[in-house]
KOLLUMSE-396567 format. One line per 2 residues: number of its first residue (from 0); their letters; for each residue x, y, z of C-alpha. Coordinates in Angstrom, 2 decimals, m for minus. Example, Ala and Ser with C-alpha at 12.3 -4.5 7.8 and 13.67 -1.06 7.14 Angstrom:
# residues 2
0) as) 12.30/m4.50/7.80; 13.67/m1.06/7.14
# end
This chain:
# residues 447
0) xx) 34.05/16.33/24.72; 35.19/14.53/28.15
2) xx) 36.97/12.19/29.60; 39.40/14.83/31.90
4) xx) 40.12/13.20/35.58; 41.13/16.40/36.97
6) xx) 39.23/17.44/39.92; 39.84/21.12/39.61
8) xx) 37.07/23.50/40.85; 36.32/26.79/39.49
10) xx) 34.94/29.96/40.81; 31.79/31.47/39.63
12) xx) 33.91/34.24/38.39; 36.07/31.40/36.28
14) xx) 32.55/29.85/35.35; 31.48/33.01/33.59
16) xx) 34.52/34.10/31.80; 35.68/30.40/30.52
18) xx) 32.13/31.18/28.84; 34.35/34.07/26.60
20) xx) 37.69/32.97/26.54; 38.68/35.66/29.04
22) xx) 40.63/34.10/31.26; 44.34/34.54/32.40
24) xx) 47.03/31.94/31.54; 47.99/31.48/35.23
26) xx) 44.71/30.29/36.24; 44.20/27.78/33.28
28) xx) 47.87/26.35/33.13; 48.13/22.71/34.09
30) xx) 51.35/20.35/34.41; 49.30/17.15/33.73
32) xx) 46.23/16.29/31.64; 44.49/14.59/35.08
34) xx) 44.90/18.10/36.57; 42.38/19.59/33.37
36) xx) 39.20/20.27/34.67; 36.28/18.97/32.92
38) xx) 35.21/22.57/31.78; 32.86/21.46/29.24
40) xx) 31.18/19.31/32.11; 30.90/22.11/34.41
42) xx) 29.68/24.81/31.71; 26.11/22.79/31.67
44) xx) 24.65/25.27/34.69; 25.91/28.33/32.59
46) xx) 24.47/26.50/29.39; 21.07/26.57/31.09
48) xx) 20.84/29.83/32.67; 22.16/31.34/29.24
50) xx) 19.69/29.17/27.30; 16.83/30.50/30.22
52) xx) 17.85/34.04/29.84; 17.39/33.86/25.81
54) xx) 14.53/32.06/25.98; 12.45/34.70/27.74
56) xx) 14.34/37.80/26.61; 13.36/36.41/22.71
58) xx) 9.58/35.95/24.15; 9.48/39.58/26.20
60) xx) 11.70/41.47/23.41; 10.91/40.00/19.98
62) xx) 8.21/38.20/20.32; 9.94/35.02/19.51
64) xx) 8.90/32.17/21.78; 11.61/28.74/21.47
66) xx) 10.16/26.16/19.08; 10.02/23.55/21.63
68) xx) 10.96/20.94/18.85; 13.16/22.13/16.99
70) xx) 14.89/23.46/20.50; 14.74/19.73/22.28
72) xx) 15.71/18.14/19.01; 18.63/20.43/19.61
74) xx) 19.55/19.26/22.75; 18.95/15.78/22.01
76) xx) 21.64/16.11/19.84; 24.35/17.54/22.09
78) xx) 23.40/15.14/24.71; 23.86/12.27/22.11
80) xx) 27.54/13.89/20.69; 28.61/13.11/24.67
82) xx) 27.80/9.44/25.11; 30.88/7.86/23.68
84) xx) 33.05/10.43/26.27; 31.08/8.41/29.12
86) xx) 33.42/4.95/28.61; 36.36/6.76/26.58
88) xx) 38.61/9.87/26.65; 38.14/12.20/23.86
90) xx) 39.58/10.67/20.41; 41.45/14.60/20.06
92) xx) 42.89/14.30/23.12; 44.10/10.51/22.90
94) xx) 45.13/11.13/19.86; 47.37/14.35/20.84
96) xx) 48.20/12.52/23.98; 50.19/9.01/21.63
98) xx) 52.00/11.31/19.01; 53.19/13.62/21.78
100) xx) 54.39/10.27/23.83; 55.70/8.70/21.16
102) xx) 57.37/11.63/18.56; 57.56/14.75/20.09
104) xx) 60.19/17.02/19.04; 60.69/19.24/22.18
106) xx) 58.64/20.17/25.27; 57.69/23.55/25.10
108) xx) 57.02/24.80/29.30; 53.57/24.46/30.50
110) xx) 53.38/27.43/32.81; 54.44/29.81/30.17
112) xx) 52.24/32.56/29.05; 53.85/32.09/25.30
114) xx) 53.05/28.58/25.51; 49.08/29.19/26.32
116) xx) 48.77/32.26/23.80; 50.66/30.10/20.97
118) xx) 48.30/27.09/21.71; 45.33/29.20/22.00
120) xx) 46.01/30.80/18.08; 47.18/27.32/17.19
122) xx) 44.02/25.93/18.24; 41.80/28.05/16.59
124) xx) 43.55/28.31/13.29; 43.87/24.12/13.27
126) xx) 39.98/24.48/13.62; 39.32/27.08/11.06
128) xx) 40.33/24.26/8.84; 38.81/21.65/10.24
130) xx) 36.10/23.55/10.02; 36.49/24.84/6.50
132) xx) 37.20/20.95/5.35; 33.93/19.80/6.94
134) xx) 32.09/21.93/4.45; 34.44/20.72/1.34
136) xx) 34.82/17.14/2.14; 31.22/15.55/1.82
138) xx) 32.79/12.57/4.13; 33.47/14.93/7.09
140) xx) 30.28/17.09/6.22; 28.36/13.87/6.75
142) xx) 28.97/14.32/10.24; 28.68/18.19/10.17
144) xx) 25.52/18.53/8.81; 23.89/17.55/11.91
146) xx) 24.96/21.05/13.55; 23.47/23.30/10.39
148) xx) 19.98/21.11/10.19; 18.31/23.50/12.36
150) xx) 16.26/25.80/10.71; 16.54/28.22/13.98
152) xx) 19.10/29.94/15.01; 19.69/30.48/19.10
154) xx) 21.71/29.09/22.00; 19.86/25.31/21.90
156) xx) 21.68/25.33/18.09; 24.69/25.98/19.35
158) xx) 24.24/22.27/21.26; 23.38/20.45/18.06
160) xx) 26.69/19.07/17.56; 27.38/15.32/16.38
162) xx) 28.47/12.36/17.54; 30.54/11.37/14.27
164) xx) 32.39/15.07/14.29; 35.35/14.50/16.62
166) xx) 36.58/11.36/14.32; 37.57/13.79/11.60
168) xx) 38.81/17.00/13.74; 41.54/15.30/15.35
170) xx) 43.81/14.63/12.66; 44.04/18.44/12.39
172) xx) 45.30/19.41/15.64; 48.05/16.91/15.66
174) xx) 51.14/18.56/14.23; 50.65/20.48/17.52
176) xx) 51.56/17.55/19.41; 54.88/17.73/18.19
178) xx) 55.75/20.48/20.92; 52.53/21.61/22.87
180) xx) 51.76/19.81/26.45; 48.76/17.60/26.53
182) xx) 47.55/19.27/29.10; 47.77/23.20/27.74
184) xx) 46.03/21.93/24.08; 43.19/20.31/26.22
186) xx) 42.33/23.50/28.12; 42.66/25.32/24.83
188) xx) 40.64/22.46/22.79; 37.33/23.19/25.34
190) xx) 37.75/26.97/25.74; 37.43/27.06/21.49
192) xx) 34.28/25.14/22.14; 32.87/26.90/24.75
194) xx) 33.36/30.56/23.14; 31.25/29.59/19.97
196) xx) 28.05/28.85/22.22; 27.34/32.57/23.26
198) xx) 27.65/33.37/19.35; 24.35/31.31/18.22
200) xx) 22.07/33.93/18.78; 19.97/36.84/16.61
202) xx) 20.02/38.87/20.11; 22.94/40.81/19.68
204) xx) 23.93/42.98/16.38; 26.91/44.08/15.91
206) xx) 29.75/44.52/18.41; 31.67/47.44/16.81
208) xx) 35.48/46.96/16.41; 35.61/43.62/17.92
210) xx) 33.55/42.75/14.67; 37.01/43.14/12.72
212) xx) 38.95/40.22/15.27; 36.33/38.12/17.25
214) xx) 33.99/35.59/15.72; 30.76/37.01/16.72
216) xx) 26.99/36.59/16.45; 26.81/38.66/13.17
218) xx) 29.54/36.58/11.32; 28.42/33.23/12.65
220) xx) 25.04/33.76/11.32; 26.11/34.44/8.28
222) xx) 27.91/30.56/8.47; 24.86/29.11/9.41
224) xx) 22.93/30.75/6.42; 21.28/28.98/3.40
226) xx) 21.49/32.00/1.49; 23.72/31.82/m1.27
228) xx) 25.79/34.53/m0.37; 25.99/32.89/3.09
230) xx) 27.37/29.51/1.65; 31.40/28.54/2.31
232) xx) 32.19/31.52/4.80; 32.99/32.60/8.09
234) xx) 34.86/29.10/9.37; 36.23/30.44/12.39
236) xx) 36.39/29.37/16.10; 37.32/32.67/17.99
238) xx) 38.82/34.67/16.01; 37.46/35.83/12.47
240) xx) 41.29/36.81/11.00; 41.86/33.37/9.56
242) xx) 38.56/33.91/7.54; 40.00/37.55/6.83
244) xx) 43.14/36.17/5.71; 42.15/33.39/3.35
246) xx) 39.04/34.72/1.32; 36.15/32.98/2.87
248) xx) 34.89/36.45/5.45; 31.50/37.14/4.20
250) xx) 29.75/40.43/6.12; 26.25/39.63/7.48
252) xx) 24.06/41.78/4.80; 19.92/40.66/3.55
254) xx) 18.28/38.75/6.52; 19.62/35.29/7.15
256) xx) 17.48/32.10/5.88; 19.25/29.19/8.65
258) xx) 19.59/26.00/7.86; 20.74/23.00/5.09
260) xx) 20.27/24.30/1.48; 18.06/20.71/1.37
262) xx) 15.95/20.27/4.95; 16.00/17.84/6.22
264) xx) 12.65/17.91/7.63; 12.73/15.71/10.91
266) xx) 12.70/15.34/14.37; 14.28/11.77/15.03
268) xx) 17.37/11.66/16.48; 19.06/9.38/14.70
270) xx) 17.54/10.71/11.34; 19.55/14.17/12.31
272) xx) 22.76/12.41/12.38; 23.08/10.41/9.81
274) xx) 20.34/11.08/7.26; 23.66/12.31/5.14
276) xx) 25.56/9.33/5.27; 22.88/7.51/4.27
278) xx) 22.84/9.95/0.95; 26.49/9.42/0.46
280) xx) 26.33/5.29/0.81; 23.60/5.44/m2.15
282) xx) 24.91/8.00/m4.35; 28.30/6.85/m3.86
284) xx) 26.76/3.07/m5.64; 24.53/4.58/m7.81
286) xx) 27.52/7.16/m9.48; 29.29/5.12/m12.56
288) xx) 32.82/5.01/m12.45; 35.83/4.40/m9.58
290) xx) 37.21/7.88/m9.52; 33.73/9.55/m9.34
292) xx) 32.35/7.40/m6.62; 35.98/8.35/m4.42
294) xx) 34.90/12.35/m5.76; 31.54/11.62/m3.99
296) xx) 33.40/11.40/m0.86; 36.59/13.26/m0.68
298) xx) 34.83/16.19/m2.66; 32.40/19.26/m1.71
300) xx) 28.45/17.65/m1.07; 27.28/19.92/m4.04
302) xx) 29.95/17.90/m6.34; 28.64/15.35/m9.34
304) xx) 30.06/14.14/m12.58; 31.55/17.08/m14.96
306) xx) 31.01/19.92/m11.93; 33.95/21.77/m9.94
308) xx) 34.61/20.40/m6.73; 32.50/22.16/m4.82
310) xx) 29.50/21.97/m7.32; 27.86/24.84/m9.40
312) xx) 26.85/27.87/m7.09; 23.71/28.53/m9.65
314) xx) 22.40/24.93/m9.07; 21.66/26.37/m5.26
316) xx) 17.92/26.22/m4.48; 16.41/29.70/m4.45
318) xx) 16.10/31.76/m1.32; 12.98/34.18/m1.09
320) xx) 13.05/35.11/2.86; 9.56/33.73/3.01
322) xx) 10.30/30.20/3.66; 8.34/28.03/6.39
324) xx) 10.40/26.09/9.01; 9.57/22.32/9.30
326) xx) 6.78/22.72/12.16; 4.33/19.40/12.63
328) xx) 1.41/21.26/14.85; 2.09/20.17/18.58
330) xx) m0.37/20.99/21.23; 0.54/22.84/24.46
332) xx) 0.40/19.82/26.71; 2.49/17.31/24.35
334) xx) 5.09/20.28/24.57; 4.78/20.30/28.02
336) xx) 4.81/16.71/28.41; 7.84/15.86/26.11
338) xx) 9.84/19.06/28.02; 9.45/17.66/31.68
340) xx) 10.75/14.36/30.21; 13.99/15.42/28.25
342) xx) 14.15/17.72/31.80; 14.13/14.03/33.50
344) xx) 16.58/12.76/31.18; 19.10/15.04/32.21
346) xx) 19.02/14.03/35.40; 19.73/10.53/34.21
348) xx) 22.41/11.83/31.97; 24.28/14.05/34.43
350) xx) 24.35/11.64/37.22; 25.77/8.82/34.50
352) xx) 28.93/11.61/34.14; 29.64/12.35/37.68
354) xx) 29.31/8.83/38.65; 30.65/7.18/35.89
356) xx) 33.68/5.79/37.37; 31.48/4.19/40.00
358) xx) 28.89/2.79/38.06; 29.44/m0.51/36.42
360) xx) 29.85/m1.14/32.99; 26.34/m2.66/32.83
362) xx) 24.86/0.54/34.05; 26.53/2.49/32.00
364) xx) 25.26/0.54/28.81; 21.81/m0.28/30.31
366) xx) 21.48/3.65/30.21; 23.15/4.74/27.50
368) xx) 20.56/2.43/25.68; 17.82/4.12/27.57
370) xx) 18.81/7.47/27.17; 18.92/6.91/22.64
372) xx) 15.42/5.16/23.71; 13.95/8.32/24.97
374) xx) 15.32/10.76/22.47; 14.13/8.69/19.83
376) xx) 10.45/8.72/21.25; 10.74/12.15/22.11
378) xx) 11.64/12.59/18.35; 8.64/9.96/17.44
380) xx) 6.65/12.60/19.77; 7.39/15.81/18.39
382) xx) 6.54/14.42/14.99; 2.78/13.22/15.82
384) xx) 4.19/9.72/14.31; 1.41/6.92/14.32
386) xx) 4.45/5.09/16.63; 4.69/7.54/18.90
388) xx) 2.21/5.97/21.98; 3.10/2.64/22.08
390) xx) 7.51/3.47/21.76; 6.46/5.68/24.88
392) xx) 4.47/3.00/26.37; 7.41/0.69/25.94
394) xx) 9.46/3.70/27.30; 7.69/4.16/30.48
396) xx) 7.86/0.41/31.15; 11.79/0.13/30.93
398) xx) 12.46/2.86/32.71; 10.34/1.14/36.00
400) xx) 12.58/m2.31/34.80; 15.42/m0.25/35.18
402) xx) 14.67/1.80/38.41; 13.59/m0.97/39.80
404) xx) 16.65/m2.65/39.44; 18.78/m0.19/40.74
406) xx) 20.10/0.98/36.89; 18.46/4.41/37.15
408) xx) 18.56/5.83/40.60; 20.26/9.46/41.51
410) xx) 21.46/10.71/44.70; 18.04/12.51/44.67
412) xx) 15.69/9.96/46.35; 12.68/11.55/46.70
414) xx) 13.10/12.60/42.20; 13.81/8.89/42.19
416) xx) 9.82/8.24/44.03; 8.66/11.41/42.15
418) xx) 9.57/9.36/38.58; 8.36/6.15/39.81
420) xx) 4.60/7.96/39.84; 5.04/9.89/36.65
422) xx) 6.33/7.28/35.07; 3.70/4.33/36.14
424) xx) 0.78/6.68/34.78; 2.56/7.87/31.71
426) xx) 3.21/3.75/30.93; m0.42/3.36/31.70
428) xx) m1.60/6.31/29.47; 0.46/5.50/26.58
430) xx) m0.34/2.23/26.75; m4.06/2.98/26.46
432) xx) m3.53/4.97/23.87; m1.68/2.54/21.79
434) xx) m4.16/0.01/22.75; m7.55/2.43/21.60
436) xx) m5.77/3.16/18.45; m4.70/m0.60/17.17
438) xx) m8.48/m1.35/18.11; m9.80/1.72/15.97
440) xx) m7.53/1.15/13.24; m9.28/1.17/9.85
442) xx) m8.50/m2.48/7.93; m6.84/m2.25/4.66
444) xx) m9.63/m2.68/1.63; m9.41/m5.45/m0.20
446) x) m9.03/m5.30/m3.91
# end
């Protein structure tokens, strides 16, 4: 989410508590949506301390070191969902912004505390069923997938979000738009989103009453189970009622298998976003009949010919508790190696945000292009694909053709001559690599 002009700067104290949806209506009430902070934008520092503090409280406490792939695949996944926001305002809030121009039916005040406690329960119960759809509409789960492929569960999955998700969720939060402000629905629209990161995590239990009100760790994993008692449940943002109210609150109870009923058993960026449209374009051809290919769509993904519309719970695979995460080995220093560079990419990727309305439309593609580049030979990387040297060869190369040119630099010069080094010995590296194994390659027999 993006695209706010508002130049708004928040306290520490703000930073924290926007984290928890705990702050008061006078300090979050805005006349105009250019007045909206970017809160989203500046929740990445608490995003990375939170992540930090997880990561070695898991390793100290539990013995649970990060899977650095399945972590940076992760990341390279909320860091793709943002690209569109860098050239275009988010479609929700454009959206919101031409019905409430155009057919609004009255103006409810902006400074009022009714109007920010209505929009904040309006919000979250137009995204329980969003949310709730994207699980029974194979269409919209095609892009909601991508957030339940991990097979982990922590504060990196809360980041795996896609890049196709925001074209269905608008549609839902529209009928507010007939009253609500723009610019009270868009502080509402990123505090829902930034409550649900601290809940992706196996560190905390159970939080005692609150359980019965507040979406929490407990009932979220239960959402992002494979189990089958885990399936369909527990849709809500911030608040658990709606859940409570309409059938689908499941209690966490056996220990929680994450991840899709069907892994999907990759790394590559693009592979995590769309591998499920790809399943619905070829079952949707290869199902017989007009109304069942529409059914393939517009009904649950466990639907097919002669089954309910959500498909047959029994037809679930079997969960033991023993299963194996999708883990290619990785040695130390390729984790290493393919950390410091997504670390590097950020730098790219932050300074593209801040500076975006400074930078020219050429630099904006030129790294946009550069930045899919690099998560997709990251993902190449993590994978031990027979690819993998020679797309980070090519990598290496255009990131100098781009620095060089002026496409890449920061307001950091001396991380813009550190990069130039790394980067001329990684191109040279790689590119020996690629070279020793085309040479060593083993020719096909003949027959």
């Amino acid at each position: 989410m993006g695209g706010y002009t508002g130049q708004s700067e928040i306290s520490v104290s703000q930073g924290v508590r926007m984290m928890f949806y705990v702050l008061h209506p006078n300090e979050t009430s805005f006349k105009t949506i250019e007045e909206v902070p970017d809160y989203v934008d500046k929740a990445t520092v608490y995003f990375i301390i939170m992540l930090v503090l997880e990561m070695i409280t898991s390793w100290a406490w539990k013995d649970r070191p990060l899977r650095v792939n399945d972590g940076l695949t992760s990341l390279s996944a909320g860091v793709m969902s943002r690209l569109p926001d860098v050239a275009f305002r988010g479609v929700e809030v454009t959206t919101y912004i031409y019905i409430w121009n155009q057919y609004r039916i009255t103006e409810l005040p902006w400074d009022s505390s009714w109007t920010w406690l209505l929009t904040f329960l309006g919000v979250d119960f137009a995204y329980y069923w969003f949310h709730r759809m994207a699980h029974e509409v194979n269409i919209i789960w095609a892009g909601h997938q991508t957030h339940h492929s991990s097979e982990d569960y922590n504060l990196t999955t809360a980041l795996r979000q896609s890049f196709l998700q925001k074209y269905f969720s608008w549609m839902f939060y529209w009928p507010m738009a007939f009253f609500i402000p723009p610019s009270v629905f868009a502080v509402h629209l990123q505090f829902n989103l930034l409550y649900q990161f601290w809940i992706h995590t196996e560190l905390i239990n159970n939080l005692g009453p609150l359980e019965l009100i507040l979406n929490t760790p407990s009932h979220h994993r239960v959402h992002h189970g494979r189990n089958p008692y885990c399936i369909d449940s527990n849709y809500g943002g911030t608040l658990i009622i709606w859940d409570r109210i309409f059938g689908t609150f499941v209690p966490e109870k056996e220990k929680v298998v994450y991840g899709l009923t069907h892994p999907i058993n990759t790394f590559e960026p693009f592979n995590v976003q769309l591998q499920h449209c790809v399943y619905i374009w070829n079952t949707f051809w290869s199902t017989p009949g007009f109304f069942n290919k529409l059914s393939v769509i517009f009904k649950g993904p466990g639907w097919g010919p002669g089954k309910p519309r959500l498909g047959l719970p029994e037809e679930l695979p079997k969960v033991t508790g023993d299963e194996e995460p999708y883990d290619p080995r990785l040695s130390k220093s390729m984790q290493i190696y393919s950390t410091i560079h997504f670390i590097l990419l950020l730098a790219v990727y932050q300074h593209m945000f801040e500076a975006k309305r400074v930078l020219t439309q050429m630099t904006l593609l030129l790294r946009i292009l550069y930045i899919l580049l690099t998560l997709t030979s990251l993902g190449y990387l993590l994978e031990n694909k027979p690819g993998a040297a020679i797309m980070e060869a090519v990598r290496c190369s255009v990131f100098l053709f781009l620095q060089n040119f002026g496409y890449l630099t920061t307001d950091i010069p001396k991380l813009t001559n550190i990069c130039e080094v790394i980067f001329s010995l990684c191109t040279v590296v790689w590119g020996l690599q690629a070279i020793k194994q085309f040479v060593t390659k083993k020719p096909q027999k003949q027959e």
